[in-house]
C-alpha positions in Angstrom: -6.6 -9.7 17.5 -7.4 -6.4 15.7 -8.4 -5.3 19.9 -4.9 -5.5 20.8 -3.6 -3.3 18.1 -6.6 -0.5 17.8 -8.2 2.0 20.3 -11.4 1.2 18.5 -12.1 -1.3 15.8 -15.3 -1.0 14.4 -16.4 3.0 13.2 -20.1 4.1 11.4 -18.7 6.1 8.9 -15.8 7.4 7.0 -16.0 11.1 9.4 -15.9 8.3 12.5 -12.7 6.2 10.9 -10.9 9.8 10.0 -11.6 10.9 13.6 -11.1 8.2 15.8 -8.9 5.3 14.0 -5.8 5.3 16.5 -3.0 2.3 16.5 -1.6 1.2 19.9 2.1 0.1 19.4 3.7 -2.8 21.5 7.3 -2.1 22.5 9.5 -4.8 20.4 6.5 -6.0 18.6 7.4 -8.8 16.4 5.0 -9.8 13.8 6.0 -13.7 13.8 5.6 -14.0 17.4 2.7 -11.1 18.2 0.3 -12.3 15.4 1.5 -15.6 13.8 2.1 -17.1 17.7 -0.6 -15.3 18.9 -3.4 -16.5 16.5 -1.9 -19.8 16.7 -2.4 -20.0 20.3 -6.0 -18.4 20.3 -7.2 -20.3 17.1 -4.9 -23.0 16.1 -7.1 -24.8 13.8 -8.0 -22.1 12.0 -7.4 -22.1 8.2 -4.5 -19.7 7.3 -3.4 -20.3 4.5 -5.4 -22.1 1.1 -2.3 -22.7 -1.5 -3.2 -24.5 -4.8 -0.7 -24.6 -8.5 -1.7 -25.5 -12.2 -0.9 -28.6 -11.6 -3.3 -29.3 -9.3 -1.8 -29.8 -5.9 -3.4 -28.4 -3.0 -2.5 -27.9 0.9 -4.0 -26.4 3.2 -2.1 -24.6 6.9 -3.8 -24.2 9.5 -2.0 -20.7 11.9 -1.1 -23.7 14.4 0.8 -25.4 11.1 1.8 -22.1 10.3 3.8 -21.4 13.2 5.3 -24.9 13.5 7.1 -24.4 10.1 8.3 -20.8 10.7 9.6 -22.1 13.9 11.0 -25.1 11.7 12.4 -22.9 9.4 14.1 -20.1 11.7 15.9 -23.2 13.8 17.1 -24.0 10.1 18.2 -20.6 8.8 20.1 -20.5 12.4 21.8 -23.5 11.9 23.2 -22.2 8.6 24.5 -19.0 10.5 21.7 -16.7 9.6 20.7 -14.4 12.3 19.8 -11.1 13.2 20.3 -7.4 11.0 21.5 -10.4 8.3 20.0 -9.7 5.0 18.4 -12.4 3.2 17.2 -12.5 -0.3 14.3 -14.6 -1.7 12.8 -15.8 -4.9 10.4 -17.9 -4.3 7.6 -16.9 -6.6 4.3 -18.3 -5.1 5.2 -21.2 -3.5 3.7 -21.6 0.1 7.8 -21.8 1.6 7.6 -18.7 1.1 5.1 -18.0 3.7 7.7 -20.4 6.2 10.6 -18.2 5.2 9.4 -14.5 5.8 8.0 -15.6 9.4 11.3 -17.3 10.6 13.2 -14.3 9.0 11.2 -12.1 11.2 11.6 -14.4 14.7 15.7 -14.4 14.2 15.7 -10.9 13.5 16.7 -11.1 9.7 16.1 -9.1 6.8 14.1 -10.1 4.0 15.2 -8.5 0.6 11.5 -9.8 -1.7 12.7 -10.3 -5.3 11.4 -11.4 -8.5 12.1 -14.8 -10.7 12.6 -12.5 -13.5 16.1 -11.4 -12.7 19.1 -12.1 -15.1 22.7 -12.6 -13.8 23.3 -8.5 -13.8 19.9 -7.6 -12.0 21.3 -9.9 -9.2 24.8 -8.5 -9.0 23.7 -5.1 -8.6 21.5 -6.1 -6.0 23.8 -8.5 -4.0 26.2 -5.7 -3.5 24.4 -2.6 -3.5 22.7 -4.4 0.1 25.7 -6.7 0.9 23.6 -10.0 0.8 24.2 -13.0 3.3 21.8 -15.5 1.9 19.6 -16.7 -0.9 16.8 -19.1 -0.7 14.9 -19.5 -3.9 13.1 -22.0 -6.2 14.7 -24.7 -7.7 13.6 -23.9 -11.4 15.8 -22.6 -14.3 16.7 -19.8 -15.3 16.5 -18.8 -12.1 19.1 -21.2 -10.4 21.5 -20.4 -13.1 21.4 -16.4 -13.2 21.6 -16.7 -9.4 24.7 -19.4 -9.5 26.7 -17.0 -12.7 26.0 -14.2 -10.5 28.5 -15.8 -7.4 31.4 -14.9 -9.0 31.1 -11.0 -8.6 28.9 -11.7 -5.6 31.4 -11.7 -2.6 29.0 -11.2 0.2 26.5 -14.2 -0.6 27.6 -17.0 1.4 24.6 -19.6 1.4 22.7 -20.7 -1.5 19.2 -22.8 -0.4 16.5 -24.5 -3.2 13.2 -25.3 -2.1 13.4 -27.7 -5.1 12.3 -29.3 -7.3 16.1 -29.0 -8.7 19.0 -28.6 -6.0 22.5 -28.1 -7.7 26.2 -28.4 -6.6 27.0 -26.0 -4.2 23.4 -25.4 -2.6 21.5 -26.6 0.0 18.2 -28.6 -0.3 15.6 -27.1 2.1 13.4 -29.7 1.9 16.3 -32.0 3.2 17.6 -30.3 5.5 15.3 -28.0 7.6 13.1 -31.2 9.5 16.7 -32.3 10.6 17.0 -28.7 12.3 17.0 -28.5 16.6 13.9 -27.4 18.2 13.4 -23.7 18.0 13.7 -21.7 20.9 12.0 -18.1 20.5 14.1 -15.1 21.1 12.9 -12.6 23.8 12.5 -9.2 22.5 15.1 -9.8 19.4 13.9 -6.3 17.3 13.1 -2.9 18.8 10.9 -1.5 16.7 12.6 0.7 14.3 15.5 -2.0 13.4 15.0 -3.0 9.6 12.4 -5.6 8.3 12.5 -5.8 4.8 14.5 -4.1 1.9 12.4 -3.9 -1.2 14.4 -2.8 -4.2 12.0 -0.9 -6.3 11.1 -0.8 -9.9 13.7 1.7 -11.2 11.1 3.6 -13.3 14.0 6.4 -13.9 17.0 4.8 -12.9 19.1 2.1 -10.8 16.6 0.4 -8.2 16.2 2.3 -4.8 16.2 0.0 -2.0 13.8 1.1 0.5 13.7 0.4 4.2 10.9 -0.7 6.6 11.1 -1.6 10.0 9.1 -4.1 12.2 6.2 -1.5 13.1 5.0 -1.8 9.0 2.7 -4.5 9.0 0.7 -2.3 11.6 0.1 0.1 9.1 -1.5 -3.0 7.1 -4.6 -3.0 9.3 -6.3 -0.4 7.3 -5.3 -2.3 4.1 -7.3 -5.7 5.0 -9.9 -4.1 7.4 -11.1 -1.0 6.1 -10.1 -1.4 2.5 -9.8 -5.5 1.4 -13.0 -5.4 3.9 -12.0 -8.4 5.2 -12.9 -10.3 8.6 -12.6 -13.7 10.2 -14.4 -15.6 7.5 -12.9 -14.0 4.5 -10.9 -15.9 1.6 -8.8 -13.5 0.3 -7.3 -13.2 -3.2 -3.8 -10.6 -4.3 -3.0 -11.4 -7.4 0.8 -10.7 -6.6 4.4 -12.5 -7.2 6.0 -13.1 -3.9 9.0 -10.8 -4.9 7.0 -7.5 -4.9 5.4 -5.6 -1.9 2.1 -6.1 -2.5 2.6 -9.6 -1.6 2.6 -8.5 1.6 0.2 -5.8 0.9 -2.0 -8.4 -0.2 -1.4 -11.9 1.4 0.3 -11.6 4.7 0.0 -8.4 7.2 -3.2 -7.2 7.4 -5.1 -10.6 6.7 -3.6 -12.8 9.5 -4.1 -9.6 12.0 -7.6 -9.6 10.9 -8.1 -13.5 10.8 -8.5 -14.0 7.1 -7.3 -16.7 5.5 -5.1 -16.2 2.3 -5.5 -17.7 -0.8 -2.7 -18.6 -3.2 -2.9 -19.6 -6.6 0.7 -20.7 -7.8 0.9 -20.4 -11.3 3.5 -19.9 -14.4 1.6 -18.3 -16.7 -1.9 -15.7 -16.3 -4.9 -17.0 -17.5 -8.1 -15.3 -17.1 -10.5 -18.1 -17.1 -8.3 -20.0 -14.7 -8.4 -17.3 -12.3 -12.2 -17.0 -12.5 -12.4 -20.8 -11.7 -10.7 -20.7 -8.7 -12.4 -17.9 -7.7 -16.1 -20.0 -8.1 -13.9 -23.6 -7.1 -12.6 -22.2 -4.1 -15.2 -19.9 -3.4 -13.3 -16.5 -2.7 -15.0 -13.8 -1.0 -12.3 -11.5 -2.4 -10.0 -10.1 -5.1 -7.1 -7.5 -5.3 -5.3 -6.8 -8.6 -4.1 -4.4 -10.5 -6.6 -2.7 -13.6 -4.0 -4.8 -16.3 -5.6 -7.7 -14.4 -9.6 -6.6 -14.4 -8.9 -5.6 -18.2 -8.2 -9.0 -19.1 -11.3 -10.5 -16.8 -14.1 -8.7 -18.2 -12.9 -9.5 -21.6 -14.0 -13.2 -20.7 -17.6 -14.3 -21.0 -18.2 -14.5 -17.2 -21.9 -15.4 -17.4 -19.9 -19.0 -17.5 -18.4 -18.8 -14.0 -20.2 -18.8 -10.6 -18.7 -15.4 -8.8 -21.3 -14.8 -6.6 -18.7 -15.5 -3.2 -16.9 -12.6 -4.3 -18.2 -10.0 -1.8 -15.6 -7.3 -2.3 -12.8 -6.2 -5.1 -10.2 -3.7 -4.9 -7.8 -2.6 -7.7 -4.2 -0.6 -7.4 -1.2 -0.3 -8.6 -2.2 1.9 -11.5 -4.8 4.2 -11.9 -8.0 2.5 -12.6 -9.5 3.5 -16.4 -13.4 4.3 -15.4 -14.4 2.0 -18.7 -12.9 -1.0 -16.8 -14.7 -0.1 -13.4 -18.3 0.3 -15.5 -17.9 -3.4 -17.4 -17.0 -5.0 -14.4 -19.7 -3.7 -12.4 -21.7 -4.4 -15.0 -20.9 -7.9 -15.8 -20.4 -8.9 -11.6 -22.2 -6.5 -9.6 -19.4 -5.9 -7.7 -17.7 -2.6 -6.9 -14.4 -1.7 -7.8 -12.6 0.1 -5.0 -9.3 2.0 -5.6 -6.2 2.2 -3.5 -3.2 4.2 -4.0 0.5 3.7 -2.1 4.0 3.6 -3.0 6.6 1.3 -2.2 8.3 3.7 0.9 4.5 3.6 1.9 1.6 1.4 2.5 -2.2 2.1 1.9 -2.2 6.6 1.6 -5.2 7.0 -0.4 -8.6 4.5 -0.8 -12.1 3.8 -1.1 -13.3 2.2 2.0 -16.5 0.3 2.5 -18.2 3.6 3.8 -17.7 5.7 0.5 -19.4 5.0 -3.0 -16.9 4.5 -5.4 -16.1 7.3 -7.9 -14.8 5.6 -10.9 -11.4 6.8 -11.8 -10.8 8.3 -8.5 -8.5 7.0 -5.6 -10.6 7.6 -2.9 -10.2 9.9 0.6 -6.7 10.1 2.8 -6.0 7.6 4.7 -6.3 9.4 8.0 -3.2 7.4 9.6 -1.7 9.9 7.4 -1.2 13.6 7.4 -1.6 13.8 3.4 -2.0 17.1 1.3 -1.6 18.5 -2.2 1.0 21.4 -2.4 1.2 23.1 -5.6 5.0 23.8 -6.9 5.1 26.8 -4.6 4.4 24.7 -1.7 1.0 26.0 -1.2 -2.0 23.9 -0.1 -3.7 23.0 -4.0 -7.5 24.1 -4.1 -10.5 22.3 -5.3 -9.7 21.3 -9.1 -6.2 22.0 -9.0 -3.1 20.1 -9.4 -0.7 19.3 -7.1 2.1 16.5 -5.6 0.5 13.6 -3.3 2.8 14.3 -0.1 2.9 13.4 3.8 3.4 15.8 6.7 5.8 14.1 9.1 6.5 17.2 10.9 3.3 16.7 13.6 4.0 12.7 13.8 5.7 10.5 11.4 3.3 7.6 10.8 3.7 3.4 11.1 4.6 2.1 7.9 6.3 5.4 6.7 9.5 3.8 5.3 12.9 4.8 6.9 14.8 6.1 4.2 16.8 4.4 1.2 19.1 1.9 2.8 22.8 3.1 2.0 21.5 6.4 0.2 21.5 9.4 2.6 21.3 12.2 -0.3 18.3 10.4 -1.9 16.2 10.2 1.1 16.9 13.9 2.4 15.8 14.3 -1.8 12.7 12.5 -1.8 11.7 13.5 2.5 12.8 16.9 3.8 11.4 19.5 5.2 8.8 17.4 7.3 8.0 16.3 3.9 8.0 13.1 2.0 7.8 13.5 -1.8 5.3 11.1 -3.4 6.4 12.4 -6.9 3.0 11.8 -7.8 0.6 14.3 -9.3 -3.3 14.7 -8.7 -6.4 16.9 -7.9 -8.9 16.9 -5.0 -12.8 17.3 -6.0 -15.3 19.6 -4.0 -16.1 16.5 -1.7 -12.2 15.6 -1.3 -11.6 12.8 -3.3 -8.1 12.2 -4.6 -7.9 11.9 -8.8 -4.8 10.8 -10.1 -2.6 12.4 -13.2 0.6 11.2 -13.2 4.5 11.3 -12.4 6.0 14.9 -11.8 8.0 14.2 -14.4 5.2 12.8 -16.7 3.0 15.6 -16.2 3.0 17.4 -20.3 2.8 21.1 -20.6 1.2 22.1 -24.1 0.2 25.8 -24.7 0.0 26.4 -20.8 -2.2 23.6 -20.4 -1.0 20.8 -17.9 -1.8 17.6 -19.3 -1.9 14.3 -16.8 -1.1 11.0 -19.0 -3.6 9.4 -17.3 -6.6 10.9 -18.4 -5.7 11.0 -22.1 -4.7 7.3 -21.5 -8.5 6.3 -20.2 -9.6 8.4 -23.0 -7.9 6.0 -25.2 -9.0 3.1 -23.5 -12.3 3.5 -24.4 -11.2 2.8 -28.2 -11.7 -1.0 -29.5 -8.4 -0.7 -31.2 -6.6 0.3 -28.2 -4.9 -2.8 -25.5 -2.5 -1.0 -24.0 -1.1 2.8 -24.1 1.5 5.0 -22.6 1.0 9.0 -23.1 4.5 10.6 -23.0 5.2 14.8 -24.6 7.2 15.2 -27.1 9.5 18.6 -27.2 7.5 21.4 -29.8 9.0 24.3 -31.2 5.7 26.1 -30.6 3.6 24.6 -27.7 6.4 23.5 -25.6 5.6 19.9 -25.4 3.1 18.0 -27.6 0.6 14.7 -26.5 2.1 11.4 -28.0 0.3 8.3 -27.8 2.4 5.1 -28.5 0.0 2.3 -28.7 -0.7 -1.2 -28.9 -3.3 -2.6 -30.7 -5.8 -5.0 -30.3 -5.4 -8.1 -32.7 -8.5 -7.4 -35.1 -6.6 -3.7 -35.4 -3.4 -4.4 -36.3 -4.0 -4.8 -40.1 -5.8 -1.2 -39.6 -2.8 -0.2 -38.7 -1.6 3.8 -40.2 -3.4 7.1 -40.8 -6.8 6.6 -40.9 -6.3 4.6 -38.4 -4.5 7.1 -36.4 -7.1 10.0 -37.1 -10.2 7.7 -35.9 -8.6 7.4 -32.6 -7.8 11.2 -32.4 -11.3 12.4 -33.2 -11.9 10.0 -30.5 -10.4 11.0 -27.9 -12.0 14.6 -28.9 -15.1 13.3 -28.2 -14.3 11.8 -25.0 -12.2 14.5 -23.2 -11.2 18.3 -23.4 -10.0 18.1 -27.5 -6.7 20.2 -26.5 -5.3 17.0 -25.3 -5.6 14.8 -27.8 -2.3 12.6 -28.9 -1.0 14.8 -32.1 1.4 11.7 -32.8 0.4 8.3 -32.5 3.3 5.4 -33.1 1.8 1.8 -32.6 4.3 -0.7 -30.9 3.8 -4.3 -30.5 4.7 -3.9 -27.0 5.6 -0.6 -24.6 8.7 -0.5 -22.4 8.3 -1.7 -18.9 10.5 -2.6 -15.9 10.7 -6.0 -14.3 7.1 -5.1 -12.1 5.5 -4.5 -15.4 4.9 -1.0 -15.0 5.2 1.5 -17.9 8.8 3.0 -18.3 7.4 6.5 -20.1 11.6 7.7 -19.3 12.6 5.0 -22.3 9.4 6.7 -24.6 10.4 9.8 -24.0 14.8 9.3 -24.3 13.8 8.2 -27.4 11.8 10.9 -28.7 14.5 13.6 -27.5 
């Protein structure tokens, strides 16, 4: 498969990837019908898809099966008048429909607009007619089928409702019931060009509202590099992302790049995280390999793993925060097993990683991804040296890459804000080393200037991590009189600390982080929280810290 999509698929080193790694791009390429078809036709009874739940239920689809229920599943979504440039919302957690419902999406031309369970009646509204949604399909659980039936009312543009079960309410169609009953489906001959929109992914509104960003149908191409040359997956590979269905990285992590590679995708649909029961699975089921984000690996190596049998596990990667260095040392440690670091955004996919040719530098992201044209520019828009600080951006002005987003649907001033120029923003800060490795400080806006010094959160944060006390932290400034900005540290602490909990406390942890990094950036306030601000993703909102401390 990976042949029909590269010049050249295997390469000896990193210098031979950076050179040589070229994508060929079909006209109207379709990724239900030029990879899901395609492997079905060339390896039918091969194992796609391994989905198990706490409850213990099990089923395994073969890319034959697979392509039988997308085609099942599109003939269904037609017969309810979905159909192409429509934009289809769905919440379907982990469960396997949800694999059915993107394909067929894809092979009628529809938009799928990934969201979470977590959304209450108002997250819904917003996002019903900020994108002017046709269609939800989602899981029949509560709260969910209730925030999405208040949200109708206000909703004019949402005109089918469909529950995978197990609850189907007044008013909404039963998917279960209904889509076997569906006509044969008849593929559509070139139904996309190649820039016509594929998903909307409303992001995690960090600052603000959530931006809905646009990709079209060349994206999963960019994917390659993700399951190749970073997941290090091939044919045989069982492959583990530890992601909700409503967020990108579900597709990251357990769609694109592994069924154009071969892999098979494991899913482990579950309510509630539980470290042990994800390091069962990973010696029941015997997976080869494991994406998720630090949060994740923090929680794993707290667990005695001498008790588990992880020897399948021949590759792990981490992203979706900077990895702490302590975490990458314990787990390496305790497993053997190398963590490797990606970095993308959302209007992105894979920009920055450690591939299977480089040795891991804890803490760092890795080397450009050479599909694209990345650089550091320092706020006079100047090419950053060795050891300085500058924004993450892309180059689009010599070619704009495959999986490069296409702009925030509906907001022309915000992309011309974020990409101009031949420019597109990252809005994320970092250094380059002497041997070009990417080392990540934070958000523009997160970035604290103290005395002249420039102070990333991130490396004040890992300082912290390497505390006992210390679960969870977000470094924010506060405004100083004197210095400009001073370090804050709000905190949470680890249950054996909280009774510890006040000055002496507070000055153990600050003579700490003294000893661990450059003393001028240790926190000169420290406020322990039982729990830090975060959006829906779970990601850190530093804005709310720092609103407060205005």
């Amino acid at each position: 498969m990976l042949e029909k999509f590269l010049t050249q698929t295997d390469f000896s080193d990193f210098s031979d990837f950076k050179h040589n790694y070229k994508l060929n791009i079909p006209d109207n390429f379709n990724f239900g019908y030029d990879v899901v078809d395609a492997q079905a036709e060339k390896t039918p009874d091969k194992r796609a898809l391994l989905w198990t739940n706490d409850k213990g239920e099990c089923r395994e689809f073969s890319f034959a099966e697979i392509k039988k229920q997308s085609d099942q599943t599109a003939s269904y979504l037609q017969s309810l008048g979905i159909g192409k440039g429509d934009l289809v919302m769905a919440i379907l957690k982990r469960r396997y429909e949800f694999w059915f419902t993107i394909i067929a999406l894809h092979k009628i031309g529809a938009v799928i607009i990934p969201a979470t369970h977590l959304l209450t009646k108002k997250d819904l509204i917003y996002r019903n007619n900020a994108a002017d949604i046709k269609a939800i399909i989602a899981v029949g659980e509560e709260p969910i089928l209730s925030h999405i039936t208040d949200s109708m009312a206000e909703s004019p543009s949402v005109k089918t409702l469909i529950s995978v079960g197990p609850l189907v309410p007044d008013g909404w169609h039963d998917f279960h019931k209904e889509y076997e009953k569906a006509p044969p489906f008849e593929k559509i001959e070139n139904v996309n060009d190649n820039s016509d929109p594929l998903i909307i992914s409303f992001t995690s509104g960090t600052t603000g509202n959530p931006k809905m960003v646009m990709l079209d149908h060349l994206y999963p191409l960019a994917h390659i590099v993700t399951a190749k040359y970073w997941h290090n997956l091939h044919e045989d590979s069982l492959h583990l992302t530890i992601a909700d269905t409503g967020w990108l990285k579900a597709v990251w992590g357990k769609l694109y790049g592994q069924w154009i590679v071969g892999a098979c995708v494991f899913v482990y649909d579950h309510d509630k995280f539980t470290p042990t029961d994800i390091l069962a699975m990973i010696e029941k089921c015997r997976i080869t390999s494991l994406c998720a984000p630090p949060t994740i690996f923090r929680f794993l190596i707290k667990e005695d793993l001498s008790k588990f049998d992880l020897s399948s596990l021949e590759y792990c990667t981490i992203a979706g925060e900077a990895l702490n260095p302590a975490v990458y040392e314990q787990f390496l440690k305790l497993t053997g097993v190398k963590l490797c670091e990606g970095y993308g955004q959302s209007e992105t996919t894979l920009t920055i990683f450690t591939s299977p040719w480089t040795n891991p530098k804890p803490g760092s992201m890795g080397l450009p991804n050479p599909h694209y044209d990345i650089d550091l520019i320092t706020a006079d828009g100047r090419t950053a040296e060795a050891g300085e600080q500058g924004e993450i951006i892309i180059r689009t002005d010599r070619w704009c890459p495959v999986g490069l987003f296409k702009g925030y649907y509906r907001n022309e001033a915000l992309t011309k804000e974020a990409w101009n120029d031949g420019i597109y923003h990252t809005g994320d800060v970092a250094w380059r080393d002497e041997d070009g490795f990417f080392w990540f400080v934070g958000r523009t806006d997160d970035v604290i200037k103290s005395s002249g010094y420039r102070i990333g959160p991130f490396e004040v944060e890992s300082a912290l991590m390497t505390h006992p006390a210390v679960v969870e932290c977000a470094i924010t400034g506060v405004p100083d009189d004197i210095r400009g900005q001073i370090v804050k540290a709000t905190i949470v602490l680890a249950k054996d600390y909280k009774s510890r909990a006040g000055e002496a406390l507070i000055k153990e942890i600050q003579e700490h982080v003294k000893a661990v990094t450059a003393p001028y950036k240790y926190p000169r306030i420290i406020e322990f929280v039982d729990e830090l601000p975060k959006t829906i993703s779970g990601k850190i909102r530093r804005v709310e810290i720092r609103d407060k401390d205005k």
